[in-house]
C-alpha positions in Angstrom: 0.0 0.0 0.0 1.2 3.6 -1.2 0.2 6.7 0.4 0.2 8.7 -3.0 -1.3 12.2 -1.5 -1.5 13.6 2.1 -2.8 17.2 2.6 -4.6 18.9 5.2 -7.3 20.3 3.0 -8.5 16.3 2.7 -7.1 14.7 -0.5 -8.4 11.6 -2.1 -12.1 11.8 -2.6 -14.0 10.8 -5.4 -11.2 8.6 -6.9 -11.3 6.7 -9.8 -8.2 5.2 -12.0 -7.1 3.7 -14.8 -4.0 1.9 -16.1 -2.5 2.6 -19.3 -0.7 -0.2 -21.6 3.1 0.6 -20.5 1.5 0.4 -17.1 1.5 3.7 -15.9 -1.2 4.5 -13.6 -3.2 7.6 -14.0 -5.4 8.7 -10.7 -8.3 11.7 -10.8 -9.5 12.6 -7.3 -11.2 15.7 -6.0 -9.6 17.9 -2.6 -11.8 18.7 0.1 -12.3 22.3 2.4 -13.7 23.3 4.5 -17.7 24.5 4.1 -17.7 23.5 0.8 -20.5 21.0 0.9 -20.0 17.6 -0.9 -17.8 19.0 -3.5 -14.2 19.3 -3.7 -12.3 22.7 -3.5 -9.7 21.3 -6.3 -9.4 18.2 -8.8 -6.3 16.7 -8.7 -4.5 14.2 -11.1 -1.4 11.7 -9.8 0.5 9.7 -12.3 2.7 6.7 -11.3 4.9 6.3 -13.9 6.4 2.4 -15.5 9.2 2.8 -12.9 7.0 3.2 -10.1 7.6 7.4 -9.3 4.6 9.4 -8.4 4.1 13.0 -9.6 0.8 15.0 -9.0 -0.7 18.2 -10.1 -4.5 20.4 -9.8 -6.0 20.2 -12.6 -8.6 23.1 -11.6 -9.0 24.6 -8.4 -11.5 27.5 -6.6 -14.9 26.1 -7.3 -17.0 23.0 -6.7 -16.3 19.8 -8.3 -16.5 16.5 -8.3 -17.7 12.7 -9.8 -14.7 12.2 -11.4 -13.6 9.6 -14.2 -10.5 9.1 -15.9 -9.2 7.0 -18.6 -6.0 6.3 -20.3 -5.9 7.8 -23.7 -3.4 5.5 -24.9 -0.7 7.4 -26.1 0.9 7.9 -22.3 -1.7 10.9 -21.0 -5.3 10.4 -20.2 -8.4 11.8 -20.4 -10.7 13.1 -16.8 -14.1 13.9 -16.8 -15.6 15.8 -13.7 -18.4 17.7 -12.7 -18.2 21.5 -12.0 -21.3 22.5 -9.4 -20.1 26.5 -9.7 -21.2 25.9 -13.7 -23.4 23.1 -13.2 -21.6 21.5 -16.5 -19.8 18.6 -17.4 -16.0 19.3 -18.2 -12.7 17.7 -19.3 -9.3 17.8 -19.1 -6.5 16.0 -21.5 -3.9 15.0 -19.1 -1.0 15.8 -18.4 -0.6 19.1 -20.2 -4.0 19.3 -22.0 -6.6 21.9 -21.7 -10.0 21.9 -19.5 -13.0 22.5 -21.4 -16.9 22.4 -21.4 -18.3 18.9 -22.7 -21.8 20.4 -21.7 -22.9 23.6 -20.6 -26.5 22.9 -19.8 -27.5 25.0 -22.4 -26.8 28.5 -23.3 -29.4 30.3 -21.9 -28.3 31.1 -18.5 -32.2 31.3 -16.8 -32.9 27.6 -18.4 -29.4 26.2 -17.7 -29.4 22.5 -17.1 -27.4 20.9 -14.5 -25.5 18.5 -15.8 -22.8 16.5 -15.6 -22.9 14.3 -12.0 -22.1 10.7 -12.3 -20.3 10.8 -15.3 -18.3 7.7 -16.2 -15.9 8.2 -19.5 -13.7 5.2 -21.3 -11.6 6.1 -24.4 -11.7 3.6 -27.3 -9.2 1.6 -29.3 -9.4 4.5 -31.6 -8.9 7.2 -29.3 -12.2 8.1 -29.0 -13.7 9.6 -25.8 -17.1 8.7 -24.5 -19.0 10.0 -21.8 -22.2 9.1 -19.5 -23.9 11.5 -16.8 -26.7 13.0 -15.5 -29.1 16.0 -16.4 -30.3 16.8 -12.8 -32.6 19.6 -14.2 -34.8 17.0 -16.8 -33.8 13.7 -14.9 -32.2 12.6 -17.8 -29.5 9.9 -19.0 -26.8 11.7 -21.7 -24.0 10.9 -23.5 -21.2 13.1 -24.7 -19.1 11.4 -27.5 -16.1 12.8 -29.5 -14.1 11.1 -32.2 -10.9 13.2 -31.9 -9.5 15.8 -30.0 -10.4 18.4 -33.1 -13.8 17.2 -33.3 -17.0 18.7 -31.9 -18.6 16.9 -29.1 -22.4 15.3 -30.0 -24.7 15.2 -26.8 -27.5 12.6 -26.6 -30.0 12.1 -24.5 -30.8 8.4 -23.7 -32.7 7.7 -21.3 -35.5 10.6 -20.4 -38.3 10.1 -17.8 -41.9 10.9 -18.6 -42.5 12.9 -15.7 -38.6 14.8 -14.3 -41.1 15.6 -11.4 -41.6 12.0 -10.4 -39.0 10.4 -12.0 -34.8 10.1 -12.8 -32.6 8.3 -14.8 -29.1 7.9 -15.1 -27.7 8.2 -11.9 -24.7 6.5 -10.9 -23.9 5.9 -14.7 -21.7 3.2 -15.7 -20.4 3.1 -18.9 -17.9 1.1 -21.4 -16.7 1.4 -24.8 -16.1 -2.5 -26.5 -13.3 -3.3 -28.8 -16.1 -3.6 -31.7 -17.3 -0.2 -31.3 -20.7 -0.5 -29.2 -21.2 1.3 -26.3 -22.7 -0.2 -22.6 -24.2 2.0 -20.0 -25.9 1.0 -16.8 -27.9 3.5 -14.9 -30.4 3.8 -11.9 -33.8 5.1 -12.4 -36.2 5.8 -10.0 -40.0 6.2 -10.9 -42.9 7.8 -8.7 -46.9 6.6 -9.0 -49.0 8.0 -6.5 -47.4 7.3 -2.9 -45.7 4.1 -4.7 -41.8 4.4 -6.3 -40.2 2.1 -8.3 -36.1 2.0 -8.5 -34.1 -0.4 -10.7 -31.6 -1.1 -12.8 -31.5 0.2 -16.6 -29.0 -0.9 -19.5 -28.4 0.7 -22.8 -26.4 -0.3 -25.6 -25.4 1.4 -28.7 -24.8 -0.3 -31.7 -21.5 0.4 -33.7 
């Protein structure tokens, strides 16, 4: 057991990691303050390289984030999805040196601004594509935010939307993987409200290559 990060500020939360093919390990995690709810002040990245050094580095810091996801890009860097509660949106960062941006804003309208982006789970495929499932919090929706290439506009789906986002919600705690023959697997929870009765289960999608 390695203790990779120590801080006072309360580092590790919201972990998730992936291992790349020369076997460098690549680890998104959010930093907690104080009074700052359930998000994290900071998301931080730590890299174990082949020969077993860590290095690690903010990625963003002075907001709310958190629900991170990471995945080796596989070229040596990697790709981590988060969510940013100051923005309400789903954003990305190309690790180690890459740039953060917007996946999904909510929508451009500032008064009808969706808040999106919790519970997202990303995988990169075989071709370096990067794929992304999360929730619309606002609509009680399922999404999906997929990009070919880094040069490439982002398309945004919605999947799975409830009749009634009063009653009802789907897509939380998205899972989500990208097959070597170019489908793409997402679990999801959905809960639905009759009357005093709800109903919560499991939900799979699948799209086709």
């Amino acid at each position: 057991i390695e203790t990779v990060g120590v801080d006072l500020w309360d580092e590790g939360n919201n972990a998730s990691l992936a291992v790349d093919p020369a076997g460098g390990v690549h680890v998104g995690y959010t930093r907690y303050g104080d009074f700052n709810g359930p998000f994290g002040v900071a998301v931080r990245y730590a890299y174990r390289n082949p020969a077993g050094v860590w290095t690690t580095a903010s990625v963003v810091e002075g907001g709310q984030f958190g629900y991170t996801s990471i995945d080796a890009d596989g070229a040596g860097g990697a790709y981590l999805a988060f969510y940013a509660a100051n923005e309400t949106s789903l954003r990305l960062a190309h690790l180690p040196a890459g740039a953060v941006e917007t996946v999904d804003d909510g929508g451009a309208s500032p008064s009808l601004r969706h808040q999106v982006g919790e519970f997202a789970s990303l995988d990169v495929d075989s071709a370096g594509g990067v794929h992304i499932a999360y929730y619309d919090r606002s609509a009680g929706d399922l999404k999906y935010a997929y990009r070919s290439a880094p040069a490439d506009p982002w398309t945004l789906t919605i999947v799975d939307r409830p009749e009634d986002p009063d009653s009802s919600d789907a897509g939380l705690y998205a899972s989500l993987v990208a097959d070597p023959w170019g489908g793409v697997h997402i679990g999801y929870y959905t809960t639905v409200t009759v009357g005093a009765r709800t109903e919560r289960g499991f939900n799979y999608a699948y799209r086709c290559p």
